[in-house]
Structure formats: C-alpha cells, structure tokens
DOMAR-211407 format. One record per residue (C-alpha): residue number from 1; residue in one letter; y negated, z, x. Coordinates in Angstrom, 2 decimals. Example, Ala and Ser with C-alpha at 12.3 -4.5 7.8 and 13.67 -1.06 7.14 Angstrom:
BEGIN
SITE    i  aa       py       pz       px
SITE    1   A     4.50     7.80    12.30
SITE    2   S     1.06     7.14    13.67
//
This chain:
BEGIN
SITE    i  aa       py       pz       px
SITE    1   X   -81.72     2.19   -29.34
SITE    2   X   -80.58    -1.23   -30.79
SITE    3   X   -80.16    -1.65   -33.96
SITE    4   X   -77.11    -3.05   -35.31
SITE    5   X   -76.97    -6.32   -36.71
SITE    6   X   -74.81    -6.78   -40.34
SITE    7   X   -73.88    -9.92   -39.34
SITE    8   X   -72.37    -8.76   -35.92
SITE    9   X   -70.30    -6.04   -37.42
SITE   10   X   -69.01    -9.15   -40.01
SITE   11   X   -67.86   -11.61   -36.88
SITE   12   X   -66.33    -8.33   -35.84
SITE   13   X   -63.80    -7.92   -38.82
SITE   14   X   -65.18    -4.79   -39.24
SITE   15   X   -65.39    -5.46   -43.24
SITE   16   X   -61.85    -5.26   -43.43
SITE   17   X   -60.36    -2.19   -45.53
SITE   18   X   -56.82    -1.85   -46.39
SITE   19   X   -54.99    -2.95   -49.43
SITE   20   X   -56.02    -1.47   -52.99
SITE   21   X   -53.08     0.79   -53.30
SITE   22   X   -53.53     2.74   -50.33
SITE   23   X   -56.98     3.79   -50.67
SITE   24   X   -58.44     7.15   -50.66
SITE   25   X   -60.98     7.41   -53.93
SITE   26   X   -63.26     9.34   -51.76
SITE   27   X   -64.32     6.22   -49.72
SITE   28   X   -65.26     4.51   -52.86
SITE   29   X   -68.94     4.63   -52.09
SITE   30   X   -68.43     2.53   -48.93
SITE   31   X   -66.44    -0.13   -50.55
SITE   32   X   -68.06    -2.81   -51.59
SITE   33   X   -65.66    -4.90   -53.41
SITE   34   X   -61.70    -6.20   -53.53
SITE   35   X   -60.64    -9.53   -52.62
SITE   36   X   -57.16   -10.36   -52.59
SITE   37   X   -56.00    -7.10   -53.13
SITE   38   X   -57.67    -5.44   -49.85
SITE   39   X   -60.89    -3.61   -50.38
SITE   40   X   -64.28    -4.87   -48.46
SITE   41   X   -66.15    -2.19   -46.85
SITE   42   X   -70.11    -2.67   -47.34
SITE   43   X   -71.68    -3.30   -44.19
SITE   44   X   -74.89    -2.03   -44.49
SITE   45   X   -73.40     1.12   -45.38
SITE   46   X   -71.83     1.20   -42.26
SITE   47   X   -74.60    -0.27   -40.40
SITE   48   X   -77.03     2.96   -41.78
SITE   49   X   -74.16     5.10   -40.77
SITE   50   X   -73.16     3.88   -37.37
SITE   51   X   -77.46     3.76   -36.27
SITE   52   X   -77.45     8.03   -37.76
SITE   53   X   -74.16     8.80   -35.75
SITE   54   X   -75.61     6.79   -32.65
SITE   55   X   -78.35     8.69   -32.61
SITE   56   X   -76.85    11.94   -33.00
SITE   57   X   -74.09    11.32   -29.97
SITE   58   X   -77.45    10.26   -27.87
SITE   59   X   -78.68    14.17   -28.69
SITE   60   X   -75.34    15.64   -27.90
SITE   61   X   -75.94    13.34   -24.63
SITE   62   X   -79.15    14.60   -23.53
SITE   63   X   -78.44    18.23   -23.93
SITE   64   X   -75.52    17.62   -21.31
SITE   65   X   -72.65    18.24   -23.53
SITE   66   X   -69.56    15.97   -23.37
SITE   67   X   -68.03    14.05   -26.17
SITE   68   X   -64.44    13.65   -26.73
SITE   69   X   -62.85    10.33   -27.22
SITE   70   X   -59.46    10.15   -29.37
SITE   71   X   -57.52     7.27   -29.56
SITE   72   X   -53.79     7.22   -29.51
SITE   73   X   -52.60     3.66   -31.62
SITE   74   X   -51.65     0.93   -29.26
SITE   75   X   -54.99    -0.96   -30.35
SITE   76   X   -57.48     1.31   -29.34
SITE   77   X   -56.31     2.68   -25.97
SITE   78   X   -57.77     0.41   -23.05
SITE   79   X   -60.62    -0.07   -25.28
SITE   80   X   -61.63     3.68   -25.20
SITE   81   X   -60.35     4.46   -21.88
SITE   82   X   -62.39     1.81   -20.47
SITE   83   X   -65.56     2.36   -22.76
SITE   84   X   -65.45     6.11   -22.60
SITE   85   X   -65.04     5.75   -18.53
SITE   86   X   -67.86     3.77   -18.14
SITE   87   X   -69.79     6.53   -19.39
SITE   88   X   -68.10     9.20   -17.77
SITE   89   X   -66.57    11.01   -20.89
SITE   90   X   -63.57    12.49   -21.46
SITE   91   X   -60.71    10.85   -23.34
SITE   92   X   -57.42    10.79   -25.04
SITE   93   X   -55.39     8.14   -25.24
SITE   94   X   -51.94     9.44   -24.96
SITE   95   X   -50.18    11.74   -27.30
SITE   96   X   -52.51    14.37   -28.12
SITE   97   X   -51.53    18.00   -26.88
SITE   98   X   -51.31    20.51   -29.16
SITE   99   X   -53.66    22.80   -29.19
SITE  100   X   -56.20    21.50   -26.68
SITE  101   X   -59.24    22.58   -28.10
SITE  102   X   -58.07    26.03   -29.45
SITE  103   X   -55.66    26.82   -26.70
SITE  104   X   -58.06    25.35   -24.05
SITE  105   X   -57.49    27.61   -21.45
SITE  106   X   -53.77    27.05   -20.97
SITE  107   X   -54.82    23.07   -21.35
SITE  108   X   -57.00    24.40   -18.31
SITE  109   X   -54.09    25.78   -16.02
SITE  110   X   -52.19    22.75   -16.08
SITE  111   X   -55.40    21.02   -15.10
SITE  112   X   -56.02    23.08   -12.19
SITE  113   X   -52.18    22.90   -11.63
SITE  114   X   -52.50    19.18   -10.95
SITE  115   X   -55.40    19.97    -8.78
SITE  116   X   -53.33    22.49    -6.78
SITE  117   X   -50.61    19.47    -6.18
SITE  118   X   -53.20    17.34    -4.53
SITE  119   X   -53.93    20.36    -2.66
SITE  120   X   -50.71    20.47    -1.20
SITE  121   X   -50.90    17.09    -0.53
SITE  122   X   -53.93    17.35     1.50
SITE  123   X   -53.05    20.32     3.51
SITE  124   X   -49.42    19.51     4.53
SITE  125   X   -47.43    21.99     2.54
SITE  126   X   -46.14    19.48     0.23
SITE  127   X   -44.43    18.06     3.00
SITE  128   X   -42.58    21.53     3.87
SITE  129   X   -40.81    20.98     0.77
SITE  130   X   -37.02    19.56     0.44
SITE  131   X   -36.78    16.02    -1.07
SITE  132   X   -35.75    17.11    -4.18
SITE  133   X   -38.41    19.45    -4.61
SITE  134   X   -41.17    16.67    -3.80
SITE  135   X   -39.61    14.46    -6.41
SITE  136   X   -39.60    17.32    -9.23
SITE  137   X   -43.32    17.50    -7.83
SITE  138   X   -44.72    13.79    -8.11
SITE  139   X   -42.88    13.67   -11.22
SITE  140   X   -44.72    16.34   -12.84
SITE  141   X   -48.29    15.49   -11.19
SITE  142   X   -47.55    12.01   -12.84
SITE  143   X   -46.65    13.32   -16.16
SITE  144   X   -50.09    15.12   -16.33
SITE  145   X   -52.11    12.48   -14.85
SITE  146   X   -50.59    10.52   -17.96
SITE  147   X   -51.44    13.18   -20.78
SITE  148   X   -54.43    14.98   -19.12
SITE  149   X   -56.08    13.12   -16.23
SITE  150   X   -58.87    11.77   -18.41
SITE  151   X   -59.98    15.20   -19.28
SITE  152   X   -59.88    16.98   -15.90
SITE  153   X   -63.63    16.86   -15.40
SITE  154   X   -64.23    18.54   -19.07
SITE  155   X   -64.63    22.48   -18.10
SITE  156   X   -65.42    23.20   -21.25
SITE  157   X   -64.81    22.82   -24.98
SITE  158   X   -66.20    19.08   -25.08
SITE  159   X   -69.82    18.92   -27.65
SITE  160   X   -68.37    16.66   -29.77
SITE  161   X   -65.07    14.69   -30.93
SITE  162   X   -65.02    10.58   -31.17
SITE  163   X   -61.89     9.81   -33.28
SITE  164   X   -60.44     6.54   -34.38
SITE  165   X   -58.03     6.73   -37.59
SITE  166   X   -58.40    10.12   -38.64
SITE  167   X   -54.92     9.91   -40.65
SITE  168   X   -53.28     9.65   -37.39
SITE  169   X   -55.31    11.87   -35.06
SITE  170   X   -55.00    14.27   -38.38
SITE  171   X   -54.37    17.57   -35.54
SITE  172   X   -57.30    16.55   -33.24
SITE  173   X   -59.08    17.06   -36.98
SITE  174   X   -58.14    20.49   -37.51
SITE  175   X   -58.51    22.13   -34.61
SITE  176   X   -61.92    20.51   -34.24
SITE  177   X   -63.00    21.97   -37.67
SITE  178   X   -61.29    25.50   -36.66
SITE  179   X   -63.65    25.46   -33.38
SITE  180   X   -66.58    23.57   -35.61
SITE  181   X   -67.37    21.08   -33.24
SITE  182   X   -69.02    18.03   -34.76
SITE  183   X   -66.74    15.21   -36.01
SITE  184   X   -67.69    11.21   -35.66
SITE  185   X   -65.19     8.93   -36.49
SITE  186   X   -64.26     5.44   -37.40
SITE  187   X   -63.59     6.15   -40.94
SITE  188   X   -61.03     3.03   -43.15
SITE  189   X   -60.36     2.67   -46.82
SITE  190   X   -57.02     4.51   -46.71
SITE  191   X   -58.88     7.87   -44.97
SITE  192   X   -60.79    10.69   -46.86
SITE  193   X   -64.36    11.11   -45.11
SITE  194   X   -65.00    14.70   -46.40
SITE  195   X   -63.19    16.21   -43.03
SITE  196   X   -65.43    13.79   -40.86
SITE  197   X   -68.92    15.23   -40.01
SITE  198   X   -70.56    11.72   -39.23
SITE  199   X   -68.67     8.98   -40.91
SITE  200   X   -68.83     5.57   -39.97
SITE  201   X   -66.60     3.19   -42.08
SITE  202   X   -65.34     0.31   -40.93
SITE  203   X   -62.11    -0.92   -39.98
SITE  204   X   -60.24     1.16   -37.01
SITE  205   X   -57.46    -1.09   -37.03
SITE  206   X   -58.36    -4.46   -35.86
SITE  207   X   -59.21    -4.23   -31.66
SITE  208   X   -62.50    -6.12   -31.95
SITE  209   X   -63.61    -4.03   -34.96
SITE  210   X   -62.50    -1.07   -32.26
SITE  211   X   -64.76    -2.47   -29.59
SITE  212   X   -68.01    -3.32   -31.42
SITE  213   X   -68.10     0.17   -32.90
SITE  214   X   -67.16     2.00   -29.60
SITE  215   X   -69.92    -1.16   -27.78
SITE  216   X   -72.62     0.37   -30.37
SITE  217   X   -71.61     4.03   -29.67
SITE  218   X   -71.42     4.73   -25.72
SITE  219   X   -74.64     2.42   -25.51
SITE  220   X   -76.40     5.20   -27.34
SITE  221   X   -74.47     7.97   -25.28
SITE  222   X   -75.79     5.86   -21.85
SITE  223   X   -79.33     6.06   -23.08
SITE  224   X   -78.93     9.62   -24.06
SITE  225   X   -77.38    10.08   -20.31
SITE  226   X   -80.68     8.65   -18.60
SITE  227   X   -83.03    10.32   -20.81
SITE  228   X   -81.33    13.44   -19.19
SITE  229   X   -81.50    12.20   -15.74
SITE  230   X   -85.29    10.67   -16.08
SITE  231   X   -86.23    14.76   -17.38
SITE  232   X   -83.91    16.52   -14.94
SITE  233   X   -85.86    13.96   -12.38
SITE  234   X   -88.94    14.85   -13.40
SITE  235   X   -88.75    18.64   -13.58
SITE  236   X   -87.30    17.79   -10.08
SITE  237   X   -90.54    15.91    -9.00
SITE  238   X   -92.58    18.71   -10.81
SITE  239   X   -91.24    21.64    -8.91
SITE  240   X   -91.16    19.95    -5.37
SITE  241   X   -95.16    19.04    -5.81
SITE  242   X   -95.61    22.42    -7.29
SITE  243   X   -93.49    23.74    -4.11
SITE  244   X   -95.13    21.67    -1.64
SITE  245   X   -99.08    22.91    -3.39
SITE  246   X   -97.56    26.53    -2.50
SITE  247   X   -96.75    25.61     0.89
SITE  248   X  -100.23    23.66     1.50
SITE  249   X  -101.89    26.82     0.35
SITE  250   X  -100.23    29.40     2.49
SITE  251   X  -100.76    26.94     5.45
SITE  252   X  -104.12    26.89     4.35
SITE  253   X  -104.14    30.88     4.11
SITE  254   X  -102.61    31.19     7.53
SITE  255   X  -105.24    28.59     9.27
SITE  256   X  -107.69    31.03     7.78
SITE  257   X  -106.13    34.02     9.09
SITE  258   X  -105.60    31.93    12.27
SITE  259   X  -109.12    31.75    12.83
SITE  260   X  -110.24    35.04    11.67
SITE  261   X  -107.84    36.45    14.51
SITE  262   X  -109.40    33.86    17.22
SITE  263   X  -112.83    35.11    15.65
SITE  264   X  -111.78    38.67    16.19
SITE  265   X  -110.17    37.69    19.89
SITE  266   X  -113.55    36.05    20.90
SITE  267   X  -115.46    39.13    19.99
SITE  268   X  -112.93    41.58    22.14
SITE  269   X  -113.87    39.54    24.60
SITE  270   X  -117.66    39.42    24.60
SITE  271   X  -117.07    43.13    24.13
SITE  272   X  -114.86    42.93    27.36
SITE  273   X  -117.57    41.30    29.55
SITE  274   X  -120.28    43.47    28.68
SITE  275   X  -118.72    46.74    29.24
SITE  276   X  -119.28    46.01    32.97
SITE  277   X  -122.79    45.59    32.78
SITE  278   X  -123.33    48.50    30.46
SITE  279   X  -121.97    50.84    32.69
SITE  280   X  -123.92    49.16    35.39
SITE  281   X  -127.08    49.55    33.86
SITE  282   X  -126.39    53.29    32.12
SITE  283   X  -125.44    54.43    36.04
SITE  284   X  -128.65    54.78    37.17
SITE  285   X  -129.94    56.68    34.71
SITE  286   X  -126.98    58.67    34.75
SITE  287   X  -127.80    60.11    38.58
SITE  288   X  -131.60    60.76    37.30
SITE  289   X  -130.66    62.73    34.64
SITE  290   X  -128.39    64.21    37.06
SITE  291   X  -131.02    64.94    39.21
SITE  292   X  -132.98    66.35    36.40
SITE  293   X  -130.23    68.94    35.94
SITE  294   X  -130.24    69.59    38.93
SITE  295   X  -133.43    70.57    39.07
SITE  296   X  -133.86    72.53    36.11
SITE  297   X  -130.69    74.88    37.23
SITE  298   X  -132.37    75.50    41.03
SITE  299   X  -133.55    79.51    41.43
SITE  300   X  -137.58    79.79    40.27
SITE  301   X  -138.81    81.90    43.80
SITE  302   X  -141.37    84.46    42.83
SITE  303   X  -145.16    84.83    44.04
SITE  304   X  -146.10    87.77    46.45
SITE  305   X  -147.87    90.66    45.10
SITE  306   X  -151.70    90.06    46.95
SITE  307   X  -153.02    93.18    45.92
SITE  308   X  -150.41    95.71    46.88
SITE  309   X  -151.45    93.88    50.56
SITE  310   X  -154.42    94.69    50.31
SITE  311   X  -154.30    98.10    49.08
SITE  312   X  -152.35    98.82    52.45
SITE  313   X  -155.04    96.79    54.34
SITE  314   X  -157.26   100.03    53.31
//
C-alpha cells in the first residue's frame, strides 16, 4: 500500500478547514492552526489517519464484503460514481433513501422491481401493454435507475459506509450506527468526529481534495480486491491438483485391478486347456480300476470235494 505523501494532500487543498466560527471543538486535535479566519487542518494527522482507514477498507475488501459510497453535494458525485465504479462498489450519489440500510428489504423489492421491468422488456410482455402504460413504466424504471441503480448488485447490508460531509449525509449516519456497520468518512472543521468510526480530516468540500482522498482510498480497496482473487485462485489451484492426485490414484488403483483381473483371466485359461488333458490322462486309469471292480464283484466258484469221490470209488 502507498503511503501518502504530506505534500500531495497540500497541492490537493486538502488543508483547508472552514472558517473559525463554524467549527466543531471536537476536531480541535486535527487543526493545526488559523489563518485568516479559516482553520488549517494538520496534515500529518490526516496523513496517519487516511494510511489506518486505508488499510482497514483493504480488510473489509479481502473478506468480500462491500463498502458503501455516500456522496450527495454537487462536488463529489462523478467523482465517487466514477471512483467507486472502477472498483465495483456500490454507491450513492443521489438523494439518499430513507431507510436503506434498516429497511433494506423493501430497498430490495424495488430493486428486483426494476429487474422485473427489464424482464418484460426482454420477453415481449412490455410490449402487450397500452402506450400509456409503457410510459408510466419507463418512467418509473428511470426514476430507480436514478436513485438505486448503483446499488443493485449489493444483496446485502454493504460491510462498510464511505461518507463525504457527515453534516449532510447526517441520516446515512444514523442508521449506519443503529445497524453498527463501520463508519469512514471525510471528516472537516465544521463536523464532530465522535459519530465517525475511522476519521479522516481533511477538506470534503473542495473536488480535488474529494479526489485525492477517494484516489488514496479505492487504491487500497483494489489491492484488498486482488489479494482476494490471488487466495480464492490459489485455493482454486490447490483443490484441482489435489483433485487431479485423487484421480491419478484411482486410475492407478484401477490399472492395478486391471491387471489383477487379466492375471486372474490368464489363469482360467491355463486352467481351461488343461482340463482336456487331465481327463485324457485320468481315463485310462479310470477303465482299469473299472476292470478291477469288475473283477473283485465276479462269483468265487468252489473246489470239488476229492474225497467224497473217492469214498464212492470204494
């Protein structure tokens, strides 16, 4: 993360506080001194505090969590819209609508309401409608696109809130500390810091003061952002190699059983050939011992008596 340069933040006008008699004496430890009736904010002070709040939105990045950007004053709009956009964040540069973070969900419907509308856009049914109807329609989808388009990717209460001038953006304030989401904010002489979580002080009025800060800021959210990806890559690359080691090893396992079933097939075989000759070579001994039987079941025939022959001889 680069640090921020004093001198930068000086070329910047970000040194610029309002005039004496519309301070808040809670910011008196970030003013340095008064010249010409308009109090000087100190620069390092802000320097220390914009590097800690960097650092912090760069967290909330990595852990995947969006951060809300609040701007409404005419200075700070395109600045935000197009520094928040670049790194895909949610924003609010038009009027703020009441109760967005603690009546979210009905901030929700009209979200998805908008989404329905292109719907019907897509799948002809919009054009079933009568001309006055379709103008009622577009006239609505634009009024939301206006007030909520920039959020229609947040799905949830956002991790954090950006503000710039919290005097104006005084509702955005309270509902975030109702919901105690983290506060960062661009903090001038006429504001009291004790409702901002991560105060940076400088001056939120002046565009280029706007821009440096919000420069400084979504740097450190981008960094946090590809920290993210380079992990969620790398678990990625981690569980494909550790997927592909499983794969090689049951391919591995089934080569083995492969072979112990050719193994086994060979053997039937063998077995197959030399029944054959077995039975050729058991056959002869089978009829002798056949024989054999044979012989030892045939009737023993008994000897004449010789001397009863010759007794009748005499």
């Amino acid at each position: 993360m680069a640090l921020v340069e004093v001198k930068e933040l000086l070329d910047s006008g970000v040194h610029f506080g309002h005039l004496t008699r519309k301070w808040d004496p809670n910011m008196a430890p970030y003013i340095y001194m008064e010249r010409n009736g308009i109090h000087i904010i100190n620069l390092y002070k802000t320097a220390a505090k914009l590097e800690e709040a960097s650092e912090a939105l760069a967290k909330i990045a990595v852990s995947g969590r969006k951060i809300l950007f609040v701007a409404t004053k005419k200075q700070a709009k395109d600045i935000v819209s197009e520094k928040a956009g670049n790194v895909n964040m949610p924003y609010i540069t038009e009027r703020w609508p009441g109760g967005m973070l603690t009546n979210f969900v009905t901030i929700r419907k009209a979200v998805k309401k908008m989404a329905t509308i292109d719907r019907m856009k897509k799948d002809g049914t919009f054009l079933t409608l009568s001309k006055k109807e379709r103008l009622q329609v577009d006239r609505l989808r634009a009024k939301l696109e206006k007030n909520l388009g920039s959020i229609s990717d947040m799905t949830r209460l956002p991790g954090a809130l950006f503000v710039i001038d919290i005097k104006r953006e005084h509702i955005a304030i309270k509902e975030a500390q109702k919901l105690n989401i983290p506060i960062f904010a661009m903090v001038d002489t006429n504001s009291d810091p004790r409702q901002v979580d991560y105060v940076i002080p400088a001056n939120d009025d002046a565009s280029k003061s706007i821009e440096k800060i919000l420069t400084n800021v979504t740097d450190a959210i981008a960094e946090g952002l590809a920290a993210r990806k380079a992990e969620k890559d790398s678990q990625d690359a981690a569980k494909a190699s550790e997927a592909s080691k499983e794969a090689k090893a049951e391919a591995t396992e089934a080569k083995a059983e492969a072979t112990e079933a050719k193994a086994e097939a060979t053997e039937a075989k063998v077995e197959t050939k030399e029944a054959p000759k077995a039975k050729k070579a058991a056959a002869p001994k089978a009829v002798k011992a056949k024989k054999e039987a044979k012989v030892a079941e045939a009737p023993v025939v008994e000897a004449p008596v010789v001397e009863a022959t010759k007794e009748e001889k005499e």
